[in-house]
C-alpha positions as CSV (number, residue, x, y, z in Angstrom):
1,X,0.0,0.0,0.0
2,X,2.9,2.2,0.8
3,X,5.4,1.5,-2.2
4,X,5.3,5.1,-3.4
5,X,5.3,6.6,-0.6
6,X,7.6,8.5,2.4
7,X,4.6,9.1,4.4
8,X,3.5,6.6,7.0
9,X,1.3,9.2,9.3
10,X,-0.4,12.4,8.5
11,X,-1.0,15.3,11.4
12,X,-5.2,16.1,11.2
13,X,-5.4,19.7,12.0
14,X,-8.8,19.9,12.5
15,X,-11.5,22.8,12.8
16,X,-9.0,24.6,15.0
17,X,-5.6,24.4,17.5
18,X,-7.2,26.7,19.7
19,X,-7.5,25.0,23.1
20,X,-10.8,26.8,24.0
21,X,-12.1,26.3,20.7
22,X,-11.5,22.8,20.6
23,X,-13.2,21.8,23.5
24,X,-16.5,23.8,21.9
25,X,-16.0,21.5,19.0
26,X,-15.8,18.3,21.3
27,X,-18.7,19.5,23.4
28,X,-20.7,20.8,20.6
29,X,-19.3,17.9,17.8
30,X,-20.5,15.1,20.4
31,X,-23.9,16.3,21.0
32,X,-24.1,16.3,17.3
33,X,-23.2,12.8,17.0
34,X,-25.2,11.7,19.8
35,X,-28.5,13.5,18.6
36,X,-27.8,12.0,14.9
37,X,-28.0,8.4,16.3
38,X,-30.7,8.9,18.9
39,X,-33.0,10.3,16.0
40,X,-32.0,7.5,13.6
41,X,-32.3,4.8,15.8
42,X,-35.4,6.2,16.5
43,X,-36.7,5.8,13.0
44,X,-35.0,2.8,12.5
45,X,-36.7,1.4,15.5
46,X,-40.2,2.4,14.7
47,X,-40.0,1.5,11.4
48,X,-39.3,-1.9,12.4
49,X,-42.1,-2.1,15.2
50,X,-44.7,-0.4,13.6
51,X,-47.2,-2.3,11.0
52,X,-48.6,0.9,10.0
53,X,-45.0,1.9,8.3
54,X,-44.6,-1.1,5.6
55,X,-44.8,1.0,2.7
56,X,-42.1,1.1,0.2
57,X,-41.0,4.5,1.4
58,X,-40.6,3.8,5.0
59,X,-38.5,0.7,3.8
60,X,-36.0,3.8,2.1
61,X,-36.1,5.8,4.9
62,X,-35.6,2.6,6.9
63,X,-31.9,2.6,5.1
64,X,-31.4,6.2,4.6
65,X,-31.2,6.3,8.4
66,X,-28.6,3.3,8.4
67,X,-26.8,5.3,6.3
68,X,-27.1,8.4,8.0
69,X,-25.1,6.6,11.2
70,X,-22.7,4.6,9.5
71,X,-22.1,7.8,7.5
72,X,-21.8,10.3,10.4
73,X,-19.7,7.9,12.1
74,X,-16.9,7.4,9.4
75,X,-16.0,10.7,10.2
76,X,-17.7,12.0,13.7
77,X,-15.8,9.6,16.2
78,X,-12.2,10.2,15.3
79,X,-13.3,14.2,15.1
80,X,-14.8,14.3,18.8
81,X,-11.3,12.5,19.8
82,X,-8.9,14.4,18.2
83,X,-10.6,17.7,19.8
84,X,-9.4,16.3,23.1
85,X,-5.8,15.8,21.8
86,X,-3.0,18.4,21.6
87,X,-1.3,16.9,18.3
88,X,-3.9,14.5,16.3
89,X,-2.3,11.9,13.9
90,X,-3.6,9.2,11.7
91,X,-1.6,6.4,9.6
92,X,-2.1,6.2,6.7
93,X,-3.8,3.4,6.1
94,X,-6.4,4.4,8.5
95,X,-6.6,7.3,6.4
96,X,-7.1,5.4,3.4
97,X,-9.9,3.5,4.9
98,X,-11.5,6.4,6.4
99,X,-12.0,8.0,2.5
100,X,-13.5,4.1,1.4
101,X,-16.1,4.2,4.2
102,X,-17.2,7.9,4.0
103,X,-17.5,8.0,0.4
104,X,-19.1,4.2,0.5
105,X,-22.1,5.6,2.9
106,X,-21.8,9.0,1.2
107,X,-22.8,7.2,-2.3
108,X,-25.5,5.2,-0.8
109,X,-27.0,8.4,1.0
110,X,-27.1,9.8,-2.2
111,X,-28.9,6.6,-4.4
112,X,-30.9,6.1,-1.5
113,X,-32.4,9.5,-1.7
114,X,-32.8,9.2,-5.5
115,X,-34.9,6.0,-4.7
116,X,-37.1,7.8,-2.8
117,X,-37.4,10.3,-5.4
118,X,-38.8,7.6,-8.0
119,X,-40.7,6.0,-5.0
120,X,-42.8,8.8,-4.9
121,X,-43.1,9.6,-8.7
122,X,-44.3,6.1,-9.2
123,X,-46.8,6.9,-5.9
124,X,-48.2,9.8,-7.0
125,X,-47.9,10.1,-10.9
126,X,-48.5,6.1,-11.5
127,X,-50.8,5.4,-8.2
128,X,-52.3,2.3,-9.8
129,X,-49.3,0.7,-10.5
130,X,-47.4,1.5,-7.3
131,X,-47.4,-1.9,-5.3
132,X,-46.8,-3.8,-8.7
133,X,-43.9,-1.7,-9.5
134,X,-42.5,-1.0,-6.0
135,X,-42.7,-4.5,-4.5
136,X,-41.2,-4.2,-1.1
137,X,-39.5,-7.6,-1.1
138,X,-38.2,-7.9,-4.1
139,X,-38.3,-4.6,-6.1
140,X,-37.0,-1.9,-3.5
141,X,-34.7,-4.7,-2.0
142,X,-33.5,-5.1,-5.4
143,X,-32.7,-1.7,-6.0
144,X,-30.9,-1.1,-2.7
145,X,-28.7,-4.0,-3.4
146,X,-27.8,-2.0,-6.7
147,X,-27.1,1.2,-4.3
148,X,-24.8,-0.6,-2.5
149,X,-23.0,-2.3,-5.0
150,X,-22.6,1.2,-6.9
151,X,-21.2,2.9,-3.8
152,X,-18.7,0.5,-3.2
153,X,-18.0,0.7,-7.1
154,X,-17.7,4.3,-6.4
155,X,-15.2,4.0,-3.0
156,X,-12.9,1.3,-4.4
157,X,-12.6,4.1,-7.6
158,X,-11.5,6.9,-4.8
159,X,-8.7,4.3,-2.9
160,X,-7.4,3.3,-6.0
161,X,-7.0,7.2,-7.0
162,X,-5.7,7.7,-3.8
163,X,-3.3,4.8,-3.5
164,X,-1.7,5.8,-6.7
165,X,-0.4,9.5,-5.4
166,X,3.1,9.5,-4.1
167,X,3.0,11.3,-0.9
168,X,7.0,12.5,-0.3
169,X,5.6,15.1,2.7
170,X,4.5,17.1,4.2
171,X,2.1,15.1,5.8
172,X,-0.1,17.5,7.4
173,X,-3.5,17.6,6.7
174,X,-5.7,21.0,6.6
175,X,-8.6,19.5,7.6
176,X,-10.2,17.1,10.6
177,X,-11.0,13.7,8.4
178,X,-9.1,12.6,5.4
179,X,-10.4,12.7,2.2
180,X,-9.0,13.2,-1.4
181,X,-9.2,16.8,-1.3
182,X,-7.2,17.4,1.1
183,X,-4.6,14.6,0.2
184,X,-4.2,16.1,-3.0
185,X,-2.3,19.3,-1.4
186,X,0.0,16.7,0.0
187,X,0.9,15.4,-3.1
188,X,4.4,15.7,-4.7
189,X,3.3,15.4,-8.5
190,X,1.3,17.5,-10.9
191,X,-2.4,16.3,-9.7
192,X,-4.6,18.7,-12.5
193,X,-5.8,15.1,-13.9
194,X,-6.6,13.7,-10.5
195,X,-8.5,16.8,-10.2
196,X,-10.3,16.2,-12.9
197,X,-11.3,12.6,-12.7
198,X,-12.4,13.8,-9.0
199,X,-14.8,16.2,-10.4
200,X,-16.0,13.6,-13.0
201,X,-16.2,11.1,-10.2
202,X,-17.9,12.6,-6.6
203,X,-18.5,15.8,-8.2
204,X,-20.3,14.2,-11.7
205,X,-22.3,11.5,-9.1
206,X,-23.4,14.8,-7.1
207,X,-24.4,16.8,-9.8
208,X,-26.6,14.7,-12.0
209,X,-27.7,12.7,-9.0
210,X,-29.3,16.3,-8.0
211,X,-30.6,17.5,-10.7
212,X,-32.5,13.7,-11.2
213,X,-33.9,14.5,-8.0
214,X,-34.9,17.7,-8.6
215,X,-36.7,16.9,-12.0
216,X,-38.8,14.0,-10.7
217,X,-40.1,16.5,-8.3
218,X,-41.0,18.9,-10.8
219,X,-43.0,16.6,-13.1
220,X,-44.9,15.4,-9.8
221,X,-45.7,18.4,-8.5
222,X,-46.9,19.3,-12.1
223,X,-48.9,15.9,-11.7
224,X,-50.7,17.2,-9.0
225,X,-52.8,19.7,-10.2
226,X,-55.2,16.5,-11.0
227,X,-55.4,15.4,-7.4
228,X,-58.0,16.7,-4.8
229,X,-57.2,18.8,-2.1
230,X,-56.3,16.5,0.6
231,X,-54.1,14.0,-1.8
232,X,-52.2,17.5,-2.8
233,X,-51.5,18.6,0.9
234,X,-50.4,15.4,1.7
235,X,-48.3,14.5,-1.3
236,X,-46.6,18.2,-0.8
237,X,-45.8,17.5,2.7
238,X,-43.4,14.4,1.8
239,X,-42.2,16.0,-1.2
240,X,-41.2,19.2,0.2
241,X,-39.1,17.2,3.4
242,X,-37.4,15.0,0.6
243,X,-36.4,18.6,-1.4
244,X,-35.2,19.9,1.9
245,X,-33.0,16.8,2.6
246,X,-31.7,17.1,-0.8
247,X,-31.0,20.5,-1.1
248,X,-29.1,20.4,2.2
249,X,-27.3,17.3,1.1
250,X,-26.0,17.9,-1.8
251,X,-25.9,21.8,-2.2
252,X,-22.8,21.3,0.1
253,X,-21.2,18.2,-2.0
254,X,-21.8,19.9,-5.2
255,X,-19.8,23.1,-3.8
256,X,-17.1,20.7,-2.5
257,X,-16.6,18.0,-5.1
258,X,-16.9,20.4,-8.5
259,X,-14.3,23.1,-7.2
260,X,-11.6,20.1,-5.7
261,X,-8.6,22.3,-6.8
262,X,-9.6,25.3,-5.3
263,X,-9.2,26.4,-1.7
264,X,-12.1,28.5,0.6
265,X,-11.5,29.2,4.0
266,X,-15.6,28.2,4.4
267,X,-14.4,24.8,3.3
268,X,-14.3,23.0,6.6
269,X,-17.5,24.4,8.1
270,X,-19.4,23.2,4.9
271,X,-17.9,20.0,5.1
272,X,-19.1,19.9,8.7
273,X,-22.6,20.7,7.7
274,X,-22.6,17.6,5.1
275,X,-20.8,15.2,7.6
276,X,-22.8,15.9,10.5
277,X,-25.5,18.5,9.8
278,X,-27.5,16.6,7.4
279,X,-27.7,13.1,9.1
280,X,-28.6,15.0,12.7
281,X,-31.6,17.1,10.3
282,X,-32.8,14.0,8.1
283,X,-34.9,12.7,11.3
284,X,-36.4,15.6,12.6
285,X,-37.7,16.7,8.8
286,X,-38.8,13.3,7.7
287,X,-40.5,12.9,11.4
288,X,-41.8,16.4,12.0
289,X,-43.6,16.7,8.4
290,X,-44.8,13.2,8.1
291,X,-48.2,12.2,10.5
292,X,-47.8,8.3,10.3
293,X,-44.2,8.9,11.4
294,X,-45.2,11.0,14.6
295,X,-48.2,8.5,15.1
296,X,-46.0,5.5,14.8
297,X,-43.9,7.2,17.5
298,X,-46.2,7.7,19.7
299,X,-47.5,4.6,19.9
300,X,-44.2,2.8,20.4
301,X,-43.5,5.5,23.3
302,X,-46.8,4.4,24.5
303,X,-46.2,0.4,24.4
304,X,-42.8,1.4,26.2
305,X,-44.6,3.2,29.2
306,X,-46.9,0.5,29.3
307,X,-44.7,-2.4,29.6
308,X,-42.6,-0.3,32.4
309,X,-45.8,0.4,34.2
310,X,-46.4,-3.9,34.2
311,X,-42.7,-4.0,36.0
């Protein structure tokens, strides 16, 4: 793994070396992580339990909330620790494998929320054909099998990128988790081709992916000019959470992956947003919009007071 390279270790500078400022990121950074998996487990766990929630789309959100942990924590763990530490290293192979799994649950967020996008085109646009097309045990588990092969197509292309750079030193990362970006500046070769297979990889996959998103929204909201009034309030409600999640998704990752050569001083705190902002969000506007959700909820809270109250 190392042939080309001088550099076993590389120093993660983080969000800041201020010693007051880091422990505001380690306070602030671990109730962050700690909200984002107490709201997905929460989802994941009433999704599970409730019979009212075995519709194709809960069976999405089911996986975008896997996602959202695993995601959060290929980045958020190593983050909350090194804000404790005065001088925060890595090797490099945990470096390496910290770029495979955030891009592998990065990729999977991303073709998970472009399942629910055609999820709910098919509901609202094609309702007749919707639990012919979107078959829950075969269809949609089809289809997320096919997510996560193409996310791990999508990782093993970053690592094998990254494994062929020649890293001679510095090895001191501007930034709090590794990823290619920040590698490249550590490189001691040309890297303007790297840069651009970058952008036609993550920043291509973010790009596209959005604007499918986007465009199946359009043409069902067009579609629903033929609904009545309650099948329009309620088909708005989960379409307008699923636009929020993805504008706050991938408006960041756009930003970041189509501009890899440049430099912004904003560039951390919009990776923090992505990293952590959007997996602690996706529960709270997929719950908050969504009446099942909050009714499912509520009667899982309520079976759990019940059963303590029989102790």
């Amino acid at each position: 793994m190392q042939l080309n390279n001088n550099v076993t270790e590389f120093i993660v500078l983080g969000l800041t070396q201020d010693p007051v400022r880091k422990k505001i990121v380690f306070v602030t950074f671990l109730l962050f992580y700690l909200g984002t998996l107490l709201g997905n487990f929460l989802i994941i766990t009433t999704i599970e339990t409730s019979r009212a929630l075995g519709s194709p789309m809960y069976f999405f959100l089911f996986h975008l909330s896997l996602s959202d942990i695993c995601y959060s924590t290929s980045t958020a763990p190593r983050m909350i620790v090194d804000a404790l530490l005065k001088s925060a290293t890595i090797s490099f192979s945990e470096c390496i494998i910290q770029v495979f799994s955030f891009h592998l649950f990065g990729c999977l967020e991303i073709f998970i929320l472009i399942l629910m996008a055609v999820d709910r085109y098919v509901a609202i646009c094609k309702p007749l054909h919707y639990m012919t097309v979107m078959n829950q045990q075969q269809v949609c588990g089809a289809l997320v099998a096919v997510a996560w092969v193409g996310s791990c197509v999508h990782s093993l292309a970053q690592i094998f990128l990254a494994l062929s750079l020649p890293f001679c030193g510095p090895n001191v990362i501007d930034h709090f988790f590794c990823d290619l970006q920040p590698l490249l500046k550590l490189v001691c070769t040309d890297t303007y081709v790297v840069n651009l297979l970058l952008v036609s990889n993550s920043g291509a996959i973010c790009t596209v992916s959005f604007v499918m998103v986007m465009f199946s929204h359009v043409i069902i909201l067009h579609s629903l000019r033929n609904h009545s009034a309650e099948g329009r309030r309620k088909a708005l409600s989960t379409c307008v959470s699923h636009i929020i999640v993805v504008i706050l998704f991938f408006g960041p990752c756009i930003f970041i992956y189509t501009c890899p050569a440049t430099t912004f001083s904003m560039d951390k705190i919009i990776a923090v947003f992505y990293t952590l902002g959007t997996p602690l969000l996706n529960p709270l506007i997929y719950t908050l919009r969504n009446e099942e959700a909050k009714n499912a909820m509520r009667m899982l809270w309520s079976k759990k007071l019940i059963s303590d109250d029989k102790r």
